[in-house]
C-alpha positions as CSV (number, residue, x, y, z in Angstrom):
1,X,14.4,-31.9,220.3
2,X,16.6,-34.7,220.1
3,X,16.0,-38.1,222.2
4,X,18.8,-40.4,223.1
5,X,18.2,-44.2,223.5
6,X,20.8,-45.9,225.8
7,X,20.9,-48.6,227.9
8,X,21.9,-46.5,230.9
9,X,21.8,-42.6,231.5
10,X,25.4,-41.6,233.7
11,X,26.1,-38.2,234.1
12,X,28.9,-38.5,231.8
13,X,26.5,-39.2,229.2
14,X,24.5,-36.2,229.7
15,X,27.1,-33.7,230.2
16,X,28.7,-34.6,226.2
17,X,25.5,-34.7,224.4
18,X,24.2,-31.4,225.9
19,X,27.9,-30.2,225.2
20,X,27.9,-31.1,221.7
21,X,24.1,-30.8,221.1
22,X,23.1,-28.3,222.9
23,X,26.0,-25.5,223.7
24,X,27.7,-26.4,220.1
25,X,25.3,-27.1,217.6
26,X,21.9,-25.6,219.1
27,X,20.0,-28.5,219.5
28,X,18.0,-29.5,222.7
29,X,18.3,-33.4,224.2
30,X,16.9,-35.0,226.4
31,X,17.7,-39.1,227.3
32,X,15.2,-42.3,227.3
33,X,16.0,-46.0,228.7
34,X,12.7,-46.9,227.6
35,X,12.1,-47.7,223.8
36,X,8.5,-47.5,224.1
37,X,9.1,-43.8,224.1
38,X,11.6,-43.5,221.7
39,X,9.9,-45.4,218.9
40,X,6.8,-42.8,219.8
41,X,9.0,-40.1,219.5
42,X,8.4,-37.9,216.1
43,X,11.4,-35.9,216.0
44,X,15.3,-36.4,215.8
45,X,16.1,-39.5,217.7
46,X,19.5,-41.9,218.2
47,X,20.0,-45.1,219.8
48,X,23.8,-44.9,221.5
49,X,24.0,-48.2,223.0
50,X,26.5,-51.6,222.4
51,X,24.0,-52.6,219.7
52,X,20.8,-51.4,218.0
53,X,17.4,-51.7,218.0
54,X,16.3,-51.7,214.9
55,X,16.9,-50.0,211.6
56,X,17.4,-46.6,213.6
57,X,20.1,-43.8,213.2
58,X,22.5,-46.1,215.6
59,X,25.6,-44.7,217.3
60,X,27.6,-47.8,219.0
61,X,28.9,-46.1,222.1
62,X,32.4,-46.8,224.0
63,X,32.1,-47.9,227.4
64,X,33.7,-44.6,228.6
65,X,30.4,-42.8,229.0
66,X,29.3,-45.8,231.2
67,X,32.4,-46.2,233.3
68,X,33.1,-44.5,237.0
69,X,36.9,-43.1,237.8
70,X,39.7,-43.9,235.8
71,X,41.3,-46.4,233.8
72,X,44.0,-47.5,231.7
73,X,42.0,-46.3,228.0
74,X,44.1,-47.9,224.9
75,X,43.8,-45.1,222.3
76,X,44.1,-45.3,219.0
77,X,44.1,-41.7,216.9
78,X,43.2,-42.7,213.4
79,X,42.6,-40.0,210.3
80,X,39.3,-39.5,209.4
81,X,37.6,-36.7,206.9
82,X,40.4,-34.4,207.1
83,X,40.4,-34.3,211.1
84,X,41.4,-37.1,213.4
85,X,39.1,-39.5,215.8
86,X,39.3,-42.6,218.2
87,X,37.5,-44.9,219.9
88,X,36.2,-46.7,216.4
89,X,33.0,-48.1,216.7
90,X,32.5,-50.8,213.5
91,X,30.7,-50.8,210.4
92,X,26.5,-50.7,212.1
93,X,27.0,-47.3,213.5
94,X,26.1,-44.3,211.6
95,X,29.7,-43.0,212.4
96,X,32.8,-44.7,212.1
97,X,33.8,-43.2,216.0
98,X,32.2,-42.6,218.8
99,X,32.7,-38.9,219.2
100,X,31.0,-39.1,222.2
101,X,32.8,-40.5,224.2
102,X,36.2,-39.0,222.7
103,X,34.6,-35.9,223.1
104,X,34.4,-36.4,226.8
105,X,37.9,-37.4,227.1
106,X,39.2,-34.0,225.7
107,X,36.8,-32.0,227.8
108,X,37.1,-33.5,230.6
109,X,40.9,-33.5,230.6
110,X,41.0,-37.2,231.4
111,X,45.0,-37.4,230.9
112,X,45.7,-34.7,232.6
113,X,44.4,-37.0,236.1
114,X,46.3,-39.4,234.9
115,X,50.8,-39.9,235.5
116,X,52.4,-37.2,233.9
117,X,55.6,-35.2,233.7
118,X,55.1,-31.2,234.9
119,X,57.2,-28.4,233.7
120,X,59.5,-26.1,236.1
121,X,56.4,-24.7,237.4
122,X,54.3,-27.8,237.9
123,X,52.6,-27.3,234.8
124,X,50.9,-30.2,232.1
125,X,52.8,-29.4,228.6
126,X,51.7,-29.5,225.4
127,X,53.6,-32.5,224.2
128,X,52.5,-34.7,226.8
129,X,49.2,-33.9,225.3
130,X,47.3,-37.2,222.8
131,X,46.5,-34.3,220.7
132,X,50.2,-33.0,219.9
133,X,51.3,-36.2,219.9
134,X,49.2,-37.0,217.1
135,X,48.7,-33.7,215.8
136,X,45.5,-32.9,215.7
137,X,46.5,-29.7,219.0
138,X,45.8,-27.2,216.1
139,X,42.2,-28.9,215.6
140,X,39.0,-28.1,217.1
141,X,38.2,-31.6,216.7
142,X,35.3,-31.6,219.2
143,X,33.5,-28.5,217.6
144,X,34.1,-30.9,213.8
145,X,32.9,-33.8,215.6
146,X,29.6,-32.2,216.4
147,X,29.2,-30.8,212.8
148,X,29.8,-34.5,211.4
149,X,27.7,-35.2,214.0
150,X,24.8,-32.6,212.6
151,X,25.7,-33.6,208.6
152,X,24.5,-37.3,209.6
153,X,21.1,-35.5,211.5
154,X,20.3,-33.3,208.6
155,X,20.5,-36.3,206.4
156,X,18.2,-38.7,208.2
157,X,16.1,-35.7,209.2
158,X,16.1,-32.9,206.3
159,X,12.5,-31.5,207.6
160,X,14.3,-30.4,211.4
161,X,14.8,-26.9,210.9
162,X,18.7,-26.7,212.5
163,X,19.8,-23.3,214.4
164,X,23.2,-21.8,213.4
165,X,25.6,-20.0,215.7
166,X,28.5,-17.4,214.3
167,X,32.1,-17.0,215.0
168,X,32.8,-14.6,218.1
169,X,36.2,-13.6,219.8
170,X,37.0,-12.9,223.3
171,X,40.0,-11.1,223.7
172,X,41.6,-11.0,226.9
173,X,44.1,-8.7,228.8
174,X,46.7,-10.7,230.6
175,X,48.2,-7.6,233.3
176,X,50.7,-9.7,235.4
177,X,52.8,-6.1,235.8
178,X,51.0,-3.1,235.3
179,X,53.5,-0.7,235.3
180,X,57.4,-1.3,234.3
181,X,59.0,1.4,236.3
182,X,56.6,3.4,238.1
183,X,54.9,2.6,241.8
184,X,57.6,0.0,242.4
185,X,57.9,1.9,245.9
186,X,61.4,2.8,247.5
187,X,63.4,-0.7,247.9
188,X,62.5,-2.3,245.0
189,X,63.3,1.1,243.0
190,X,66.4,1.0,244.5
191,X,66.9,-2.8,244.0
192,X,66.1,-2.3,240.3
193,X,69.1,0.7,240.2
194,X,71.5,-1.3,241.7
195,X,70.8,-4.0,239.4
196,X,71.0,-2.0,236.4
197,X,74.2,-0.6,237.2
198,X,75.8,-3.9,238.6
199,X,74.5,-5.1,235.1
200,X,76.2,-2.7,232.8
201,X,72.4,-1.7,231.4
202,X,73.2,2.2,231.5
203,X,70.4,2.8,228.8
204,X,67.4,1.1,230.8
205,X,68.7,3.3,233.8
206,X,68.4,6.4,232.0
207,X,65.1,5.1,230.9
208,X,64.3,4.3,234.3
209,X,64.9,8.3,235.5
210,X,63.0,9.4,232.8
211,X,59.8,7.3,233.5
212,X,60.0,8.4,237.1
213,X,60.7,12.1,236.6
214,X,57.6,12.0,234.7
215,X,59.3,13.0,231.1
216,X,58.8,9.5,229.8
217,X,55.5,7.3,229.5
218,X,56.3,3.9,231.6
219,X,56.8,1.2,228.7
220,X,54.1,-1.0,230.3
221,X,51.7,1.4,230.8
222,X,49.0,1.1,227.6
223,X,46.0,1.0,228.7
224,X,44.8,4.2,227.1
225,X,45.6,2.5,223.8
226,X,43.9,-0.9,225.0
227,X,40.5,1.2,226.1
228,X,40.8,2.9,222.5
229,X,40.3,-0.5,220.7
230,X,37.8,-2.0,223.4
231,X,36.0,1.8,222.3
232,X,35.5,1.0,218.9
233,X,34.2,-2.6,218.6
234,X,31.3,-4.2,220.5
235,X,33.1,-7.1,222.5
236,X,34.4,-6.7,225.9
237,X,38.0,-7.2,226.5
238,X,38.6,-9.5,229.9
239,X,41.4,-7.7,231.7
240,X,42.8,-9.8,234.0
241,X,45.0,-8.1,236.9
242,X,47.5,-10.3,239.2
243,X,46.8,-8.3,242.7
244,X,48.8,-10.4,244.9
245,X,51.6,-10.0,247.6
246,X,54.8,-9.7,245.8
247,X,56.9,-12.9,245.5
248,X,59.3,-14.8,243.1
249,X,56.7,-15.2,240.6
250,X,54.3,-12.4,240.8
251,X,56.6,-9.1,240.8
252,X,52.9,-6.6,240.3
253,X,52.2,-3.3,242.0
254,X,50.6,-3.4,245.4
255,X,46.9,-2.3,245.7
256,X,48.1,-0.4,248.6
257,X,48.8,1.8,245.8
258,X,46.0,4.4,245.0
259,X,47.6,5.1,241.4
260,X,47.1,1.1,240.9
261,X,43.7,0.8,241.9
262,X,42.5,3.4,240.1
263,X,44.0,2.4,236.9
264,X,41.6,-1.1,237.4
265,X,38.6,1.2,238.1
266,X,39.2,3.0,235.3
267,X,39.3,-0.3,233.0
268,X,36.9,-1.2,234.4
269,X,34.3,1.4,233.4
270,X,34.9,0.3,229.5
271,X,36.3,-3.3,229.4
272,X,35.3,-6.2,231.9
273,X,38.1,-7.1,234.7
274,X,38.2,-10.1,236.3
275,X,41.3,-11.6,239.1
276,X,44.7,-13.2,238.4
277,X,45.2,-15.1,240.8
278,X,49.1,-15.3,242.0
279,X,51.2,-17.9,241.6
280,X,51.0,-18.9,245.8
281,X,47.2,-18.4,245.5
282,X,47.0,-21.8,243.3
283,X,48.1,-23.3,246.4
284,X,47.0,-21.7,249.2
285,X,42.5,-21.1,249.7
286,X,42.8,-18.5,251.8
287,X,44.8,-16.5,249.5
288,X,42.8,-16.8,246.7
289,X,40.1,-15.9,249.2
290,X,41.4,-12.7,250.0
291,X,42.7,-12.1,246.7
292,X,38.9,-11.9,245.0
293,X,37.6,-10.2,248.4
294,X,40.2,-7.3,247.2
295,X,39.4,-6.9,243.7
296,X,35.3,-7.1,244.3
297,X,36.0,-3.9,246.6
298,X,37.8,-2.3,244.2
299,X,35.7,-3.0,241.2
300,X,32.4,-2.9,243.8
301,X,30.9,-6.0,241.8
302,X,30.9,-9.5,241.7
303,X,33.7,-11.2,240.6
304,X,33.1,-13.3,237.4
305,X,36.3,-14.8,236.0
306,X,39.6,-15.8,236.5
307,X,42.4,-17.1,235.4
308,X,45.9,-18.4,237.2
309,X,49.3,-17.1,236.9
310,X,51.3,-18.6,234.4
311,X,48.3,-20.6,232.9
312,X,49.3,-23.2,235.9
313,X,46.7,-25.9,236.4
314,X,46.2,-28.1,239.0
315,X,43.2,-30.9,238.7
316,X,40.6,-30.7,240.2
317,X,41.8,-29.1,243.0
318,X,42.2,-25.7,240.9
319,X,39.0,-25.8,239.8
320,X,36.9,-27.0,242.7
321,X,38.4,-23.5,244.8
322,X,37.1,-21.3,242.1
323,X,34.0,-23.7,242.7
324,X,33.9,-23.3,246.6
325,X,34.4,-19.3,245.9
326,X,31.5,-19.2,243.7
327,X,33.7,-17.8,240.8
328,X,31.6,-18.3,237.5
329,X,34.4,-18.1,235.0
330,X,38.1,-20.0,234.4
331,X,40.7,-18.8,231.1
332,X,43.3,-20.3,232.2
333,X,43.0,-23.7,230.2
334,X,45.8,-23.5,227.5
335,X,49.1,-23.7,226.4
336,X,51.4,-20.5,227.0
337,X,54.0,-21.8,224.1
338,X,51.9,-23.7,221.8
339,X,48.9,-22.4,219.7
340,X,46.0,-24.3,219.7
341,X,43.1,-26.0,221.6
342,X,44.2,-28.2,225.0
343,X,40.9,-29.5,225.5
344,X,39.5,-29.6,221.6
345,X,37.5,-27.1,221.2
346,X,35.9,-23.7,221.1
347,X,33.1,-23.5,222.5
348,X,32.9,-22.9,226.5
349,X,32.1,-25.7,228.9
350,X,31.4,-26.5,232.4
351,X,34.1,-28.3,234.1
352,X,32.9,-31.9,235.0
353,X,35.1,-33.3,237.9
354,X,35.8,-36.6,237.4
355,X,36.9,-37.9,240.7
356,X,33.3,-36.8,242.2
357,X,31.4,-37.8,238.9
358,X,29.3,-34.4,238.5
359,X,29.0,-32.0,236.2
360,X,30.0,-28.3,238.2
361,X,28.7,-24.8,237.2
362,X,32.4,-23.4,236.3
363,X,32.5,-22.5,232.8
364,X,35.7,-23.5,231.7
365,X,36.9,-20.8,228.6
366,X,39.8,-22.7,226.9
367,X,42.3,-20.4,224.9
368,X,44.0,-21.0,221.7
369,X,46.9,-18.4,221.5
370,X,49.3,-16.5,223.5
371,X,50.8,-13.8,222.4
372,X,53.9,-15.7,223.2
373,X,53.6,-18.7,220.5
374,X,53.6,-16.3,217.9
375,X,56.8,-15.3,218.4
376,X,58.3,-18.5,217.5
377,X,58.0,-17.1,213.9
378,X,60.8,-14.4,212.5
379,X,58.3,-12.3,210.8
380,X,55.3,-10.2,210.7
381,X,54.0,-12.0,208.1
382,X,54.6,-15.6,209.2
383,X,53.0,-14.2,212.2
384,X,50.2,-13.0,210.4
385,X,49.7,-16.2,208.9
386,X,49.9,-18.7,211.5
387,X,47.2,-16.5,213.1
388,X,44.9,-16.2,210.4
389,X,45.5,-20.3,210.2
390,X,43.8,-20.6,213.4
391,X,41.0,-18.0,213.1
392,X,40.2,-19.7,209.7
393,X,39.8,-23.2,211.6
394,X,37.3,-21.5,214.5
395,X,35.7,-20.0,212.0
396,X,34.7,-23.0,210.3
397,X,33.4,-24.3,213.5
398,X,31.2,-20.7,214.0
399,X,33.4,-21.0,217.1
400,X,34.6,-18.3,219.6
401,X,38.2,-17.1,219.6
402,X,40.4,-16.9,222.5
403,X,43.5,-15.2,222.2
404,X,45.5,-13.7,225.3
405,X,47.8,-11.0,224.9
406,X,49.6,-9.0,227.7
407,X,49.5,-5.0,228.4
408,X,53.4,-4.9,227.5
409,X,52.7,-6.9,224.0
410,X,51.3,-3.1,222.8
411,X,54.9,-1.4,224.2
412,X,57.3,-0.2,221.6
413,X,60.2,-3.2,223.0
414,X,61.6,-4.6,219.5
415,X,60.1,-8.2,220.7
416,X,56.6,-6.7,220.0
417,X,57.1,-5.1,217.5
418,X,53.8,-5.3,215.5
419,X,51.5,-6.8,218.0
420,X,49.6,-3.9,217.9
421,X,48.8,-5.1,213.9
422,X,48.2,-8.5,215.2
423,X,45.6,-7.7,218.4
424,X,43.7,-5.3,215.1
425,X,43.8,-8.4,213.0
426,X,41.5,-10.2,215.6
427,X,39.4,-7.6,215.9
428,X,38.7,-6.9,212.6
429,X,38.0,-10.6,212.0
430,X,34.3,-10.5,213.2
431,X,33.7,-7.7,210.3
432,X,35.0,-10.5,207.5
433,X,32.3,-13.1,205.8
């Protein structure tokens, strides 16, 4: 076990070190103000404090950890052993940073509370992001932080016998539109005809007829393929569907429709399903509400996990409803454009909400890639590449991948083409040393 000296123990303090020492690199911690105890103490032990004690393994800590609210942080992003770090801590501390503390600014998702600018629909971007600003997005700095963290351990303590983790992947099923053609019901059929025509897009209304009539497969509809590949490797896919009222943004099938909800029990019975909640649902309790109480009764279980339409965030208030509904489980922390990690790391955590200064039960699951970002490159092969970029960086971390891919990325459309290649890549990634 590892004991913590510091001058005062704050929630904040305890929800990074059993993020970093416990979830990440294994190791159990527990916190002393008193140094009688730690100079007893036998085992791996750190003062993190403004200065130290004596000539103990000594981390000078930022006053973030100690602080309440928010404040107006002057950050510095310096280079630092091939990654990047801030918040330098001076020449007596066993690391140059305190990754503590910057640790716990990533996770929490301290800017995000602070001024920013949101996209068309009211979401944080990327580039407002300290980590594409100084490009370190692509990073898993917080998972590198904890093994620089462990390196400096292992050398004041080489007797501790250290537990290892392994790379993992969760792939999930993004299913904002089940079905391209089919179940649409009469009007919007109609409306979809009408548009075709008006439109000049003769071909997608022959393809239309053919879909309907039965002589065609809908171009959305792949789920017998997806339950194939969850069939022949050990990880569950999380399929999320959208179930809610049709709108401007969420154009799905209604569960009124028995072909609809028997297509989610039938996922169900091989890959794990969990609710994407509409675009109005972010907004609105009561909708999100009834929007899990209709996909528990058709999946006849607890709901788990979520994640929001259009990967729309809005904190806390997004996260405290999943809170108040008892949902276990958030993927929606990410960047739909950009590959990479928007709060710094790999590894799950629970959501701590700054404004009450507590430490929730909501796992937060952070993911790195949407199918999306990868078609900012031409190619297969650059495709191919930038992918295997990012699982190489994970995998150095013995971190879980993340990637989010939709049920009409495995349709024959030209956009897609080779997606199918690309989801197989991921899989097979587990099976490589």
């Amino acid at each position: 076990m590892l004991l913590v000296y510091t001058h005062k123990i704050t929630p904040r303090l305890k929800y990074t070190f059993k993020q970093i020492c416990t979830r990440i690199l294994r190791i159990p911690v527990s916190f002393t103000t008193t140094i009688e105890e730690f100079i007893a103490h036998d085992s791996l032990k750190i003062s993190y404090t403004r200065q130290p004690l004596s000539n103990e393994l000594f981390i000078r800590s930022h006053e973030l950890l100690f602080e309440q609210g928010l404040s107006d942080i002057e950050i510095h992003v310096q280079d630092w052993n091939n990654t990047k770090c801030f918040f330098n801590t001076g020449e007596k501390s066993a690391i140059p940073f305190d990754i503590f503390a910057a640790s716990f600014y990533l996770l929490s998702r301290y800017e995000e509370y602070l001024p920013h600018v949101k996209d068309e629909y009211g979401r944080f971007t990327a580039k407002d992001s300290l980590a594409f600003k100084n490009e370190f997005l692509k990073q898993p700095v917080v998972d590198i932080w904890a093994y620089k963290f462990k390196a400096v351990l292992q050398q004041r303590f080489p007797n501790y016998n250290f537990i290892s983790r392994s790379y993992s992947i969760c792939p999930i099923i993004d299913v904002p539109m089940a079905y391209y053609f089919k179940h649409k019901g009469l009007m919007r059929t109609i409306g979809g005809n009408f548009a075709d025509f008006l439109k000049f897009k003769f071909k997608h209304l022959y393809q239309r007829y053919l879909v309907i009539f039965g002589f065609k497969k809908d171009p959305y509809n792949t789920f017998k393929w997806i339950i194939n590949k969850q069939k022949q490797i050990k990880n569950k896919f999380l399929v999320f569907f959208l179930i809610g009222d049709y709108s401007t943004y969420d154009k799905n099938v209604s569960i009124n429709k028995r072909e609809f909800v028997s297509l989610i029990k039938s996922v169900s019975d091989y890959c794990s399903v969990g609710l994407k909640a509409s675009y109005f649902a972010l907004e609105n309790f009561n909708t999100l509400k009834l929007e899990k109480a209709n996909m528990e009764s058709i999946i006849n279980t607890t709901l788990v996990a979520s994640r929001n339409s259009f990967s729309k965030l809005n904190l806390p208030a997004s996260y405290r409803n999943l809170i108040d509904l008892e949902i276990k489980e958030d993927y929606t922390m990410g960047y739909v454009n950009e590959i990479g990690f928007r709060a710094g790391t790999c590894t799950s955590f629970l959501f701590y909400d700054i404004d009450y200064e507590i430490q929730t039960p909501l796992m937060v699951n952070s993911y790195h890639l949407m199918d999306y970002a990868l078609l900012k490159n031409t190619s297969l092969l650059d495709k191919k590449e930038t992918l295997k970029k990012i699982i190489n960086e994970i995998k150095r971390v013995k971190g879980t991948f993340t990637p989010v891919f939709h049920n009409y990325t495995f349709s024959n459309e030209k956009r897609w083409q080779g997606f199918k290649e690309l989801f197989t890549l991921i899989l097979e990634s587990t099976n490589e040393d």
